[in-house]
C-alpha positions as CSV (number, residue, x, y, z in Angstrom):
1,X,-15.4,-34.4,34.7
2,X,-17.0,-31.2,35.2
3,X,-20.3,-32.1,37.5
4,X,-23.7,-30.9,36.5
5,X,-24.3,-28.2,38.4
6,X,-21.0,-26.5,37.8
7,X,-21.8,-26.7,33.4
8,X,-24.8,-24.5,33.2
9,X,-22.8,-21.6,35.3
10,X,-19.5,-21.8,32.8
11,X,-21.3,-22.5,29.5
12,X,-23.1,-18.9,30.5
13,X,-20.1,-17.3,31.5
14,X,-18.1,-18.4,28.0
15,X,-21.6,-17.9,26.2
16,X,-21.7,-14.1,28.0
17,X,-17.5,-13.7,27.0
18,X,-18.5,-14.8,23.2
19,X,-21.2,-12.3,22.7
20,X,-19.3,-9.7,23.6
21,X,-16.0,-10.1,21.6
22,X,-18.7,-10.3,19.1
23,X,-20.2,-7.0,20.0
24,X,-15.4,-5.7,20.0
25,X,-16.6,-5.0,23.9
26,X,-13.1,-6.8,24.3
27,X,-12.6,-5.6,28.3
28,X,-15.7,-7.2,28.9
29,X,-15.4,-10.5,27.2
30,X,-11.6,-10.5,28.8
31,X,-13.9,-10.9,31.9
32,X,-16.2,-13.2,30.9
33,X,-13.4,-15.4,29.9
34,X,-11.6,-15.3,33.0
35,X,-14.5,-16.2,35.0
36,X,-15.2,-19.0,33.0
37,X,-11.9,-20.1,33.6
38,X,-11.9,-19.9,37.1
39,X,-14.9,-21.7,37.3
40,X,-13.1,-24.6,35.0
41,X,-10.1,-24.6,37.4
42,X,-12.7,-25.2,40.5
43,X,-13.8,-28.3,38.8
44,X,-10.6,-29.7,38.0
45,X,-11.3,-29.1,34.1
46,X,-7.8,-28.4,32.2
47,X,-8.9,-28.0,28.9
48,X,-11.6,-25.5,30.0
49,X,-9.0,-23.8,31.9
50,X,-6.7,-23.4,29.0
51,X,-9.3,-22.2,26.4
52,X,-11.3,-20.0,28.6
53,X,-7.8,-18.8,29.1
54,X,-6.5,-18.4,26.0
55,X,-9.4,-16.9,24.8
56,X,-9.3,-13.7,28.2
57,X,-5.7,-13.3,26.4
58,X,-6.9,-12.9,23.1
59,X,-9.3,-9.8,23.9
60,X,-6.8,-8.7,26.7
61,X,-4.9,-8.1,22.7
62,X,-7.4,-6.5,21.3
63,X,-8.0,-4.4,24.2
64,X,-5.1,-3.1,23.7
65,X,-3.3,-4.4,27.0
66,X,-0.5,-6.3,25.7
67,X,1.3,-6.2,29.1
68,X,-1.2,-8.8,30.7
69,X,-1.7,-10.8,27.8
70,X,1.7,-11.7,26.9
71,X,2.3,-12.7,30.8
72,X,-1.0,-14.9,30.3
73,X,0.6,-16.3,26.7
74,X,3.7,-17.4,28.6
75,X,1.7,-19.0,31.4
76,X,-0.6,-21.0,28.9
77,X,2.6,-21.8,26.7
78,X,4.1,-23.4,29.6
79,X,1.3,-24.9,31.3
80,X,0.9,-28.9,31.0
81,X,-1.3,-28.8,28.6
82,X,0.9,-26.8,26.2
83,X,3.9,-29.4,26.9
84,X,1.5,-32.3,25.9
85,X,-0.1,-30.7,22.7
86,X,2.4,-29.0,19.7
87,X,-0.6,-27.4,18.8
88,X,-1.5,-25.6,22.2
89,X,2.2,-24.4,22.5
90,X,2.8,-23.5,19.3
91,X,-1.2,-20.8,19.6
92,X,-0.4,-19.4,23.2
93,X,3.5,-18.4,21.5
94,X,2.2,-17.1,18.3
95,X,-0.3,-14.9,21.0
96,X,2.9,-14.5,23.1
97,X,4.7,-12.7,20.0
98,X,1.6,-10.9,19.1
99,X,1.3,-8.9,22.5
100,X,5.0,-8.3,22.6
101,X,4.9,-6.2,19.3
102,X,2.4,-4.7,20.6
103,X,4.4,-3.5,23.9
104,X,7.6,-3.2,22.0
105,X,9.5,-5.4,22.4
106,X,10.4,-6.6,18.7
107,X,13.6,-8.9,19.6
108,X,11.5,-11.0,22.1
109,X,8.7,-11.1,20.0
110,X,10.6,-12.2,16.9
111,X,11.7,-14.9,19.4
112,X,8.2,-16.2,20.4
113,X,7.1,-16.5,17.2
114,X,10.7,-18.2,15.9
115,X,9.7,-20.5,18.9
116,X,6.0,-21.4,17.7
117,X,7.1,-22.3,13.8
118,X,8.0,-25.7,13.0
119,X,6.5,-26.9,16.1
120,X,3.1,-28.9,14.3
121,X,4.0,-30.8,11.2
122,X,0.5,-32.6,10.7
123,X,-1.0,-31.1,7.6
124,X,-4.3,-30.6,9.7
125,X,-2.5,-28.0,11.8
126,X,-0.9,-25.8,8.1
127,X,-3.0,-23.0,9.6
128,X,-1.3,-23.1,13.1
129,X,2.3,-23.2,11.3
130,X,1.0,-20.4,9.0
131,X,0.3,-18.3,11.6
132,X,3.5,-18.5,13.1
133,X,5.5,-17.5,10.0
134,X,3.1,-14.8,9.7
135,X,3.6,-13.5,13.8
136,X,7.7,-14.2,12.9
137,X,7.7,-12.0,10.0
138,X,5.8,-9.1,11.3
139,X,8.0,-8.7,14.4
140,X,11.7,-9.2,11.8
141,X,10.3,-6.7,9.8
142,X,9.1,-4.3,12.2
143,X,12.4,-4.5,13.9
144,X,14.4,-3.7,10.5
145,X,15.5,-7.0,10.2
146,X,14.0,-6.8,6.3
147,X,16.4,-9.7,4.5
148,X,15.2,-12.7,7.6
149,X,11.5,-11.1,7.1
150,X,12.2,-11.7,3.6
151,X,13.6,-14.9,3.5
152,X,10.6,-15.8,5.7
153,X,7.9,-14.4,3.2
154,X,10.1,-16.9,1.0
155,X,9.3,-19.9,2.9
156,X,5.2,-18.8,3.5
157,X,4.6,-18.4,0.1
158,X,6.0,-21.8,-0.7
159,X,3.2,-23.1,1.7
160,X,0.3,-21.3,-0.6
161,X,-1.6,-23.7,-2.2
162,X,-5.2,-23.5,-4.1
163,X,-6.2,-25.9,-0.9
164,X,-5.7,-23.5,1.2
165,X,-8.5,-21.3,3.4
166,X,-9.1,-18.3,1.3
167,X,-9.0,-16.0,4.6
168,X,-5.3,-18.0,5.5
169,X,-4.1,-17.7,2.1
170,X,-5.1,-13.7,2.0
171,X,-3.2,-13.1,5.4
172,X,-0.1,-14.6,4.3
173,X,0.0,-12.8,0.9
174,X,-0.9,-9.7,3.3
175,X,2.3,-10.6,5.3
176,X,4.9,-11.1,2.4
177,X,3.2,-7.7,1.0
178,X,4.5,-5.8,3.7
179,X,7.7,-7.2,3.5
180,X,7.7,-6.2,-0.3
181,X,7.0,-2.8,0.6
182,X,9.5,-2.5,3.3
183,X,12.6,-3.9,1.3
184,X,11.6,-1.5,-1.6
185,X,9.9,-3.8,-3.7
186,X,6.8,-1.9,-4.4
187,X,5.8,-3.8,-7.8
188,X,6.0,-6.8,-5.5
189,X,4.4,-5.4,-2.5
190,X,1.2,-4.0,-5.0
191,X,1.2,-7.4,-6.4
192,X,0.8,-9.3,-3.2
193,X,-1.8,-7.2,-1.4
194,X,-4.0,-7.4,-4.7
195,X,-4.2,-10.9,-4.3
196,X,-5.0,-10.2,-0.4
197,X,-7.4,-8.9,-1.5
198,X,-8.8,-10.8,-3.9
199,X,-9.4,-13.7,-1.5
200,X,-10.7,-11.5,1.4
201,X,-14.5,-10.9,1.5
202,X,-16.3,-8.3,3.4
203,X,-19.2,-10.2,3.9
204,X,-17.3,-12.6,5.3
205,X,-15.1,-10.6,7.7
206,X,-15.6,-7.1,7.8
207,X,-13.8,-6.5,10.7
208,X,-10.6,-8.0,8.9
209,X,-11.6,-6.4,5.8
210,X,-11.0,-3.2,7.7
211,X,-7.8,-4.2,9.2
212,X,-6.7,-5.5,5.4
213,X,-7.2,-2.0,4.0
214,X,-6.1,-0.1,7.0
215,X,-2.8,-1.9,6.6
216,X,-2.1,-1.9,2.8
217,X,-3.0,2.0,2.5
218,X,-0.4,2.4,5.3
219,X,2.2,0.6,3.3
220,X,1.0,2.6,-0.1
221,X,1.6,5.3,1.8
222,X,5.1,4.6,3.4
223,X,6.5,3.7,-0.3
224,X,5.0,7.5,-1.6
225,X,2.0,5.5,-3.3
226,X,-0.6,7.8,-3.0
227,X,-2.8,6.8,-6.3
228,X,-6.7,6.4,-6.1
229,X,-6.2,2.5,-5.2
230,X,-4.4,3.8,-2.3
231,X,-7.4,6.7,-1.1
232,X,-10.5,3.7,-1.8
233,X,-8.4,1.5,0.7
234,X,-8.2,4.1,3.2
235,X,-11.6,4.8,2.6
236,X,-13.0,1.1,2.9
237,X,-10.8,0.8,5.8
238,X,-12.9,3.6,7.5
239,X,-16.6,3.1,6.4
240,X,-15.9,-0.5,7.7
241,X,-14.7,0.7,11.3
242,X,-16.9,2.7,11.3
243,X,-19.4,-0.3,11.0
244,X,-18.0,-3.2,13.2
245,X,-16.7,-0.7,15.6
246,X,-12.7,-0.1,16.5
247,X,-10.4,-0.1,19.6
248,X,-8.8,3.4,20.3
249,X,-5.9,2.2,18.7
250,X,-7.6,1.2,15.2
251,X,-9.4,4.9,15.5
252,X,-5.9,6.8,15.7
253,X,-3.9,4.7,13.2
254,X,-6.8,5.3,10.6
255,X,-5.9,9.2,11.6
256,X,-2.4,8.7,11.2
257,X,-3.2,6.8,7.8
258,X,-5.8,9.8,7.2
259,X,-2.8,12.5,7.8
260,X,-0.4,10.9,6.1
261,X,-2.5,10.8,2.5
262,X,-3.4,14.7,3.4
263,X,0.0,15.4,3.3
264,X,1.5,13.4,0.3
265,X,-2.0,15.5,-0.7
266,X,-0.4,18.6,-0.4
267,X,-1.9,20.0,2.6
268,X,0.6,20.2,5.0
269,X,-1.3,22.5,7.5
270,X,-4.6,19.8,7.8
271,X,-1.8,17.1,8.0
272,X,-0.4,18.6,10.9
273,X,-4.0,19.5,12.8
274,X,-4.2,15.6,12.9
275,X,-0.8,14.9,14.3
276,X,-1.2,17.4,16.8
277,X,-4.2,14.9,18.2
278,X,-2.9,12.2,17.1
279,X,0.2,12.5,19.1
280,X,-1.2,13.7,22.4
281,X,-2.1,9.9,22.5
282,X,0.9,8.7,21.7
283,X,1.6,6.9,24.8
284,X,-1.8,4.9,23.6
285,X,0.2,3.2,20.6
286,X,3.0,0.4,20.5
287,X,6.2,2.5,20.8
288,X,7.3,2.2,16.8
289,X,3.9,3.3,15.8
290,X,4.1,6.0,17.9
291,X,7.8,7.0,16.4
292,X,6.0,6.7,13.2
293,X,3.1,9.4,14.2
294,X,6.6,11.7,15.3
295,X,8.8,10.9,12.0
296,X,5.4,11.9,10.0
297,X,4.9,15.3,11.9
298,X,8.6,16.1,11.7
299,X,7.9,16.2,7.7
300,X,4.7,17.8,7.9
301,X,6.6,20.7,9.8
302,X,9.1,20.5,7.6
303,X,6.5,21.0,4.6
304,X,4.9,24.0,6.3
305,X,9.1,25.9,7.1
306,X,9.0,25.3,10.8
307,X,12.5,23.5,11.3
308,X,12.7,24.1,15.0
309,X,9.3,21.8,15.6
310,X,10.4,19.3,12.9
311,X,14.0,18.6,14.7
312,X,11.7,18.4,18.1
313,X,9.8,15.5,16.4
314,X,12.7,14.1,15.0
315,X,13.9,13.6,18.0
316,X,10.9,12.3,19.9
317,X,10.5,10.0,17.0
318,X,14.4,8.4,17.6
319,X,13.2,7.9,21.5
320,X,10.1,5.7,20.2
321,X,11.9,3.8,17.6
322,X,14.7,3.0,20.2
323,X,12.2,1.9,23.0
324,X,10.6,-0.4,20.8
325,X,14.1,-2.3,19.3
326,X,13.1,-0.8,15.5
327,X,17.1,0.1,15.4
328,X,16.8,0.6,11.9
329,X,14.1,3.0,11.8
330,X,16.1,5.1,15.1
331,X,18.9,5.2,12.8
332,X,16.9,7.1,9.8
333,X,15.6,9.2,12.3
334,X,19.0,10.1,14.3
335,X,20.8,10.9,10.7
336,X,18.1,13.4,9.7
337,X,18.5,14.9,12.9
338,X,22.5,15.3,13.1
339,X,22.4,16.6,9.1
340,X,20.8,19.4,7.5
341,X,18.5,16.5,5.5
342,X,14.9,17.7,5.1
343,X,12.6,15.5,6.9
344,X,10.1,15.8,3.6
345,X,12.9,14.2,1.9
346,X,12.9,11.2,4.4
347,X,12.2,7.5,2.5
């Protein structure tokens, strides 16, 4: 039991982390976390431990430094508190899978997440289990691996029910909408991210508000949607960043996202002005984003008659997409670079 003196110092220190994850100051309340971690772990408080823990991983992921919070995911997924509680285990692997998409490594993070569902089967924990399918069916579908993501999206929306959370039930039509778009099934994939957003709220959370519209206008925009539903989610997706503030990763997808509708827009040359700044960050972004920035500027110089640079992207872009397991996506790059395809044509 954590003695008196000790309280006042780690209720400050998670207090100080809290306020600013609130304020997105995520290094900072990474920080705060782990002090009040350490100071749990001096007095022989476990639980402490693992949610101060737990908590310096989750804005080590929203820092963008995926590298030390997947190493702290593992260590809290196998920690004794983890091998006592489903729960516990089943939130530090979703986290696990989480930060390794985010470095790359699809297979592995497929795996983490196939680890974390199934593991709670008390109705109490549905959101837990949710989240899983959710983490499981990003990474398969990131990775190409569209008809498991799909069967997947099969099994979540089986789960939907009018008792559940609004906000859960919106990410996991979010989820299955992204599959949709990716297997081609853009009726489907429209359908489901209207009813996303019909259950989110932006006076709820604007900050996943943002992150909702930033997402669905880049899956308009992958499946050649480029109507006016498609420019107000873009829009939304940038008046609210601009509000609750953005990591430097959210700032240059909304560019990519930006470019992208500029150049189904026609204008291949403004297109191209944000790739070009865009991509001398590059090394910023998960490795498959960044082969998506590359596949997008090889058709933007493709639009504008300069072969030369688009085969040079093309070929940047196959180096991404293989470093980050999207096998499918290398593929589609590596055939438009051995043929004479143009990379405007390029699904």
């Amino acid at each position: 039991m954590r003695e008196n003196k000790v309280a006042p110092s780690y209720a400050a220190a998670e207090l100080q982390a809290r306020g600013h994850r609130a304020s997105h100051d995520f290094v900072k309340a990474a920080d705060g976390a782990r002090s009040a971690a350490d100071m749990a772990l001096d007095d022989g408080d476990s639980t402490g431990w693992w949610n101060m823990t737990f908590l310096q991983a989750e804005n080590l992921l929203d820092a963008g430094d995926f590298s030390a919070c997947a190493l702290l995911a593992r260590s809290l997924s196998e920690a004794s508190l983890a091998a006592g509680s489903p729960q516990h285990r089943a939130r530090a692997l979703i986290l696990m899978a989480k930060s390794l998409q985010g470095e790359g490594l699809l297979e592995d993070a497929a795996a983490a997440a196939a680890s974390a569902v199934g593991i709670v089967h008390d109705e109490a924990d549905m959101e837990v289990d949710v989240h899983a399918r959710q983490a499981l069916i990003a990474a398969l579908g990131e990775s190409g691996k569209l008809d498991e993501a799909w069967e997947e999206c099969l099994t979540l929306a089986s789960r939907i029910s009018d008792d559940m959370d609004d906000q859960l039930a919106g990410k996991a039509y979010w989820v299955i909408g992204n599959v949709a778009f990716l297997c081609d099934r853009v009726e489907e994939g429209l359908h489901h991210h209207e009813l996303a957003a019909e259950t989110f709220s932006p006076s709820r959370n604007l900050d996943l508000w943002a992150k909702f519209n930033k997402a669905s206008a880049a899956m308009r925009l992958a499946a050649d949607v480029s109507d006016a539903a498609t420019l107000r989610c873009i829009e939304r997706a940038e008046l609210a960043t601009d509000i609750v503030g953005g990591s430097e990763e959210d700032i240059l997808l909304l560019r990519l996202i930006r470019a992208h509708w500029t150049l189904l827009s026609g204008d291949a040359g403004a297109a191209l002005a944000l790739l070009e700044e865009i991509s001398g960050h590059a090394d910023k972004l998960p490795p498959q984003t960044a082969g998506e920035v590359f596949l997008l500027s090889a058709r933007a110089h493709a639009a504008a008659g300069d072969q030369q640079a688009a085969k040079k992207s093309l070929f940047e872009a196959t180096e991404r997409f293989d470093q980050a397991g999207a096998h499918q996506r290398a593929q589609q790059a590596r055939a438009l670079l051995a043929s004479e395809t143009d990379p405007e044509a390029e699904p």
